[in-house]
N, C-alpha and C positions, 0 to 999 in steps of 0.2 A: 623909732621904727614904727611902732604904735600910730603914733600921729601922721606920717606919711601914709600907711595903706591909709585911714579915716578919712585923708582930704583924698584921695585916690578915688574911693569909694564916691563920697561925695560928689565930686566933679562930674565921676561919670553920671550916677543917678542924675544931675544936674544938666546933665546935655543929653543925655536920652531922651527927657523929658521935654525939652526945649526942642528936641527934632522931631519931635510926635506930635507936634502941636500940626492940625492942618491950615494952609490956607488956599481959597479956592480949590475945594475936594480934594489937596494932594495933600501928602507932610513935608514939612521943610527938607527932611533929609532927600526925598525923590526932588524936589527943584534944587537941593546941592552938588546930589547924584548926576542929570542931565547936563551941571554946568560941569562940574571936575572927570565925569565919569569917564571918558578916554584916556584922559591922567590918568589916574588910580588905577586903570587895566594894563596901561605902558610901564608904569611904576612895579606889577605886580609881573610882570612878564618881565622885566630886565632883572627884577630881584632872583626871581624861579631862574633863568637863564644861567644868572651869574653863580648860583647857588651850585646848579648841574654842572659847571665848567668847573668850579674850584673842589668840587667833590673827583671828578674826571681824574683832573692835574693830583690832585691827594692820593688817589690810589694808585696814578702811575709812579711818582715818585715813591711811593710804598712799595710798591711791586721794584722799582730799581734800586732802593736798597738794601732790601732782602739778598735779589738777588746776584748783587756787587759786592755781599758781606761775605759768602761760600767761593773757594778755591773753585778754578774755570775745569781745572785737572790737578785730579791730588796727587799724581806721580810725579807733575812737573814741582812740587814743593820743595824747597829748600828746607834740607836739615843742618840744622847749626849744632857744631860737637865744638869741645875745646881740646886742645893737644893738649897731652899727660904729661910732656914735658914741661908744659909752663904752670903746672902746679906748685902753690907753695909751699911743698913741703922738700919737693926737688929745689928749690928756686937758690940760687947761692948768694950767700950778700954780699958786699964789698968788702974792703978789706977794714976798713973802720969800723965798718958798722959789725964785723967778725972780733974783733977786737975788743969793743965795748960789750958785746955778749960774752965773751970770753974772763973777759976782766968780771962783769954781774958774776957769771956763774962761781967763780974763783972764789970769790967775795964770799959768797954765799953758804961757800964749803966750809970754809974755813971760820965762819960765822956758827956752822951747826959744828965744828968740830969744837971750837969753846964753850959752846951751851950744852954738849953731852961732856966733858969733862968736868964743865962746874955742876951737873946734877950727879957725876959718879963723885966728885967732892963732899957735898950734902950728903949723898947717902953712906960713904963711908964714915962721916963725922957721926951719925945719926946712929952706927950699928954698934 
């Protein structure tokens, strides 16, 4: 990075100098000016031009969509609800799938009624 600005520098220092030089009372860069210099004023006006056009086109599209992002009328807005009936806690399962819950819960019950007779076992051995 170092090394690039140093030849940067350089270069120009090197052509600066090189355009300062006169010959026949002028410096090189006014007999460069004279030949290019209608270029370099077209070049600097189509740049400026294009510059003002794409700033133009930026801000309109900014401006459309701002405001394309806000509701035209907030009355006309759709409000989305869901029906209380299709809640799942209403919601009824099939017949299988009632079954198989039914069958877990069963399970279940009779799963805790063996582990509290075997802990009222232990503690009656225990007393």
């Amino acid at each position: 990075m170092i090394g690039i600005i140093f030849k940067s520098t350089i270069a120009f220092s090197v052509s600066y100098i090189l355009l300062s030089f006169q010959i026949n009372d002028a410096y090189i860069f006014d007999h460069l000016n004279r030949i290019t210099g209608p270029v370099g004023t077209n070049i600097q006006m189509v740049l400026s031009d294009s510059a003002s056009h794409t700033w133009d086109k930026t801000k309109t599209y900014g401006k459309q969509v701002f405001n394309n992002s806000r509701p035209q009328d907030l009355e006309a807005t759709i409000e989305d609800t869901v029906d209380k009936t299709q809640s799942a806690l209403k919601k009824r399962l099939p017949k299988a799938q009632r079954f198989v819950k039914e069958s877990q819960e069963s399970f279940l019950e009779e799963l805790r009624k063996e582990e509290k007779d075997g802990l009222s076992k232990i503690i009656m051995e225990n007393e």
